[in-house]
Each structure stands twice: as C-alpha cells, then as structure tokens.
Backbone bond lengths (Angstrom), bond angles and torsions (degrees), N, CA, C in turn:
res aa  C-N    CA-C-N  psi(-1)  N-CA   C-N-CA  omega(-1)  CA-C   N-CA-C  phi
1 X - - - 1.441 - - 1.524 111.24 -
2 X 1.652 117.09 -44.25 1.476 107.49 172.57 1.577 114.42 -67.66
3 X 1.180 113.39 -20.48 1.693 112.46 178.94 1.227 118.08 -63.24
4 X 1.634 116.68 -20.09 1.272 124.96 -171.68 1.821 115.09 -95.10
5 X 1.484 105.12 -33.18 0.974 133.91 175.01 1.743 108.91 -56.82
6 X 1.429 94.97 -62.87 1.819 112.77 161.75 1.308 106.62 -17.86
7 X 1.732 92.04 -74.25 1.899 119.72 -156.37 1.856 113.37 -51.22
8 X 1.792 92.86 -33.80 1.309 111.63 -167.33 1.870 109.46 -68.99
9 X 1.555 92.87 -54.80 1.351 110.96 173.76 1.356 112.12 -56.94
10 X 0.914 136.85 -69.27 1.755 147.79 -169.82 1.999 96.64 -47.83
11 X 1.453 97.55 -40.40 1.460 104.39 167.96 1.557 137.68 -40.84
12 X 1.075 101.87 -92.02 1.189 118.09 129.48 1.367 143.48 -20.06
13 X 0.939 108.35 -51.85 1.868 107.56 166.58 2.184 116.16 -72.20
14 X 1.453 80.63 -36.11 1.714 73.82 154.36 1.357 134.45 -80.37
15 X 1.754 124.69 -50.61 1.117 103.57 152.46 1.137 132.48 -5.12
16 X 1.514 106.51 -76.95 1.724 116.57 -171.20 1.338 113.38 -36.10
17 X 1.321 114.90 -58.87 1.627 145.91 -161.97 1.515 81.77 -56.58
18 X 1.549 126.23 -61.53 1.460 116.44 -148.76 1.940 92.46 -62.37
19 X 1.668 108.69 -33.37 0.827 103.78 -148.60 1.530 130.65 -81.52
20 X 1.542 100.19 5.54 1.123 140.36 -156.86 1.346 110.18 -113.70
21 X 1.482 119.19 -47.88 2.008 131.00 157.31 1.016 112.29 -59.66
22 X 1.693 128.19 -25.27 1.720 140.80 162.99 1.371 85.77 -42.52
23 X 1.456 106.01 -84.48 1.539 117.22 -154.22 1.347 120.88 -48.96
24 X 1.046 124.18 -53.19 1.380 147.60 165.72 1.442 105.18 -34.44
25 X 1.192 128.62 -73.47 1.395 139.89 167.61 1.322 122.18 -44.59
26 X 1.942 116.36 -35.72 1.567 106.09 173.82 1.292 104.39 -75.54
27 X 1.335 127.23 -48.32 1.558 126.14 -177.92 1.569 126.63 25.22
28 X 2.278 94.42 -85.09 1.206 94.97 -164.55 1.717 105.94 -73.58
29 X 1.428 116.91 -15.31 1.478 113.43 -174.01 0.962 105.77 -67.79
30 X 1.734 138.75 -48.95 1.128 129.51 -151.44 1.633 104.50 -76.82
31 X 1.394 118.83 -29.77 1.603 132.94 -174.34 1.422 92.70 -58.72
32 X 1.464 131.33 -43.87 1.168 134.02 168.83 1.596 124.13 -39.58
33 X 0.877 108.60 -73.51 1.515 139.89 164.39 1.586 102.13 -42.16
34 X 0.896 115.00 -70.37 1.789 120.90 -176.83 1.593 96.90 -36.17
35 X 1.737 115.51 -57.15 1.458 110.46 -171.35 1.858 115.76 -66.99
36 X 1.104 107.19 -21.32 1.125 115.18 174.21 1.357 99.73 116.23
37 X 1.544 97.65 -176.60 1.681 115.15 172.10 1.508 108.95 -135.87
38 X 1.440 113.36 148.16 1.793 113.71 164.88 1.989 94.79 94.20
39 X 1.360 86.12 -159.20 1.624 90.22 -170.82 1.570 120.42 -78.98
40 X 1.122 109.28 -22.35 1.273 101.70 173.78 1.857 121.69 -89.54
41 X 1.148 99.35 24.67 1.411 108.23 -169.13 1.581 99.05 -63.49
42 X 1.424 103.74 164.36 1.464 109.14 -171.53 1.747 104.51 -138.82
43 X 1.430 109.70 122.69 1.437 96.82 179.02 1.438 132.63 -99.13
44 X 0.879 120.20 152.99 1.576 111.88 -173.90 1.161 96.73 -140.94
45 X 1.957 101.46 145.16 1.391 132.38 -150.91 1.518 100.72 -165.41
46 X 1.382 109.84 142.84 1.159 122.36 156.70 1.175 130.88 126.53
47 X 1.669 139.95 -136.50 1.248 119.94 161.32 1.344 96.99 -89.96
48 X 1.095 144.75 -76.33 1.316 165.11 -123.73 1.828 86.54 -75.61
49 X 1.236 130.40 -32.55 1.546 110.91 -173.03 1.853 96.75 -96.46
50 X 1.119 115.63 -13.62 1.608 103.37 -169.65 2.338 93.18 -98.69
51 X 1.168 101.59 -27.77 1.605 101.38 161.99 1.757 112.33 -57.09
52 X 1.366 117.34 -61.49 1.370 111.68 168.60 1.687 134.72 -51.02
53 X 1.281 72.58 -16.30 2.477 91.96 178.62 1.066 83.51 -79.84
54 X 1.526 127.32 -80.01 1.297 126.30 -164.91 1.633 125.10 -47.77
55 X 1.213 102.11 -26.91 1.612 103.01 170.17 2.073 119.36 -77.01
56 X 1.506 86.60 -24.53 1.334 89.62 -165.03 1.236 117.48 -105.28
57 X 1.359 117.28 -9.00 1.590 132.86 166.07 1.533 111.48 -113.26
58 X 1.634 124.48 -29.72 1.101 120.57 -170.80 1.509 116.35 -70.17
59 X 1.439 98.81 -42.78 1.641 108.67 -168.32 1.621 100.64 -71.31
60 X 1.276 120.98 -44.12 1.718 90.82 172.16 1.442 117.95 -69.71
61 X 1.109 137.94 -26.31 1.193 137.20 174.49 1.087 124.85 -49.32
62 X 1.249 117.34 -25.49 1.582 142.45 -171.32 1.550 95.87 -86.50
63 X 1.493 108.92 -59.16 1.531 96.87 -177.26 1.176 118.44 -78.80
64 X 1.701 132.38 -4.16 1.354 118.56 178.17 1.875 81.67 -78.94
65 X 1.075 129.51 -73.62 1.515 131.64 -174.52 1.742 115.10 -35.51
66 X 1.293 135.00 0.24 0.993 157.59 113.03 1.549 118.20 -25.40
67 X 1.063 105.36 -93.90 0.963 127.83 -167.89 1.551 134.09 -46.33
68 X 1.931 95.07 -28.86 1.183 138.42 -171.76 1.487 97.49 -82.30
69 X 1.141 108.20 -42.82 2.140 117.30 -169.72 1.493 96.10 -78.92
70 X 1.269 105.38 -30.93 1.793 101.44 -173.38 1.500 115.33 -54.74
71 X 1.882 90.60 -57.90 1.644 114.02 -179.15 1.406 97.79 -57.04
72 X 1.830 132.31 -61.04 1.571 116.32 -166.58 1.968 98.36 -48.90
73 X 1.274 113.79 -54.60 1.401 98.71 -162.96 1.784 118.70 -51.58
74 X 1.432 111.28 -32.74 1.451 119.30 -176.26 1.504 105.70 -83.27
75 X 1.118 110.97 -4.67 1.640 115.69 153.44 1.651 128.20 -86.06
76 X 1.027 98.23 -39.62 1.437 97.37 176.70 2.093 106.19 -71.80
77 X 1.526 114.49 -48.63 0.897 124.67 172.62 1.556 108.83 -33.91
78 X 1.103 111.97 -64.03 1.604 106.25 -170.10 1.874 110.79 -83.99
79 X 1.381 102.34 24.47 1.532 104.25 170.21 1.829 109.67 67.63
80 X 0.983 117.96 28.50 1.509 119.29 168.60 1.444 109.24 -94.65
81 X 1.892 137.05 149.43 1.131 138.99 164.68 1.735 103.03 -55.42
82 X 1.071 110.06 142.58 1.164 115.83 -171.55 1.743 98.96 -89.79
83 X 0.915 158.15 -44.24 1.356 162.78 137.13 1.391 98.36 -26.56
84 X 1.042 119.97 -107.05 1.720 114.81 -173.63 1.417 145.90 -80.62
85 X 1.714 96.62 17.90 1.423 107.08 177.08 1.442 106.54 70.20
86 X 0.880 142.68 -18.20 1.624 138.29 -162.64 1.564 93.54 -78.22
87 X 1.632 105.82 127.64 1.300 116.54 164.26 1.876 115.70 -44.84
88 X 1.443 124.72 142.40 1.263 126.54 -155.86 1.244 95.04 -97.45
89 X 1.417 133.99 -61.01 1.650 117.82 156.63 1.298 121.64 -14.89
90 X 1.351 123.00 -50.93 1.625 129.74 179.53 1.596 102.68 -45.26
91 X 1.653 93.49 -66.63 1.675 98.73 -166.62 1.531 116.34 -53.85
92 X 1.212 116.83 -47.29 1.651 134.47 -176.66 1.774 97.99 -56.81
93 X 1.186 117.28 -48.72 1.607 115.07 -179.03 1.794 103.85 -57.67
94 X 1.431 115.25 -61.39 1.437 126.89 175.00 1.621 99.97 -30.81
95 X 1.544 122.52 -69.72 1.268 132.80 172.22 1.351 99.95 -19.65
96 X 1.229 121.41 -93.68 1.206 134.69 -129.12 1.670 92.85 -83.30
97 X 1.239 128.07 -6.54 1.647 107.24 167.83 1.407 96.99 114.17
C-alpha cells in the first residue's frame, strides 16, 4: 500500500513540475501574443500591465509551485528519493552490496 502511495506521489509531483515549466515557458510568448502581432499591435507597459501579468500568470504559478513543495515534502515523509521516487532503503541496500 505505501509502494503505491510512493508511485502515486512521485506521480504526481512530476506532473505538476512538468506542469509548471509549461507555464513558466509560455509566459513570455503569450505576453507577446496578448499585445498582438502586425500593425495594429498594441503595446503595453508599465506598472499596471506587468501587475496584471503578475496576477494572471503569477498566482497560478505560485500554486502549481505550491503544490510541488507539498508533494516533495510528502515524498520525503514517506521515505521515497525525492528525484526518482525509488524507496531510500532500496538505494542504501544497492549501496552497500
């Protein structure tokens, strides 16, 4: 039952991660895009347009990155490698021969 629990968590916590370097990565394109393209493009500057980025890209970012610290901690908690999920007893036995 904890192996599954492991499998689930380690799961899951990547997702997030992927889902979170997604976000991170569309960012500056979509800010692009938002202003437009071609001649009628429209630019935006200032406080008031980089406050609205930050509200509108930051706050999920925060909770996938949330969410992400939750899962590393409930990973380490139940004794899984935090990188590869592999139970740490496992690895330490491998170690030692």
């Amino acid at each position: 039952m904890v192996a599954v629990a492991k499998a689930c968590v380690a799961g899951l916590r990547t997702g997030l991660l992927a889902a979170l370097l997604a976000w991170i990565a569309a960012a500056p394109v979509l800010w692009i895009l938002r202003d437009g393209l071609g001649p009628d493009a429209v630019d935006t500057a200032g406080g008031r347009a980089l406050g609205r980025f930050a509200v509108v890209w930051g706050l999920p970012a925060l909770a996938f990155g949330v969410s992400v610290l939750g899962l590393t901690l409930a990973q380490r908690k139940l004794g899984s490698d935090v990188l590869t999920g592999i139970d740490v007893a496992t690895i330490e036995a491998t170690r030692r021969g």
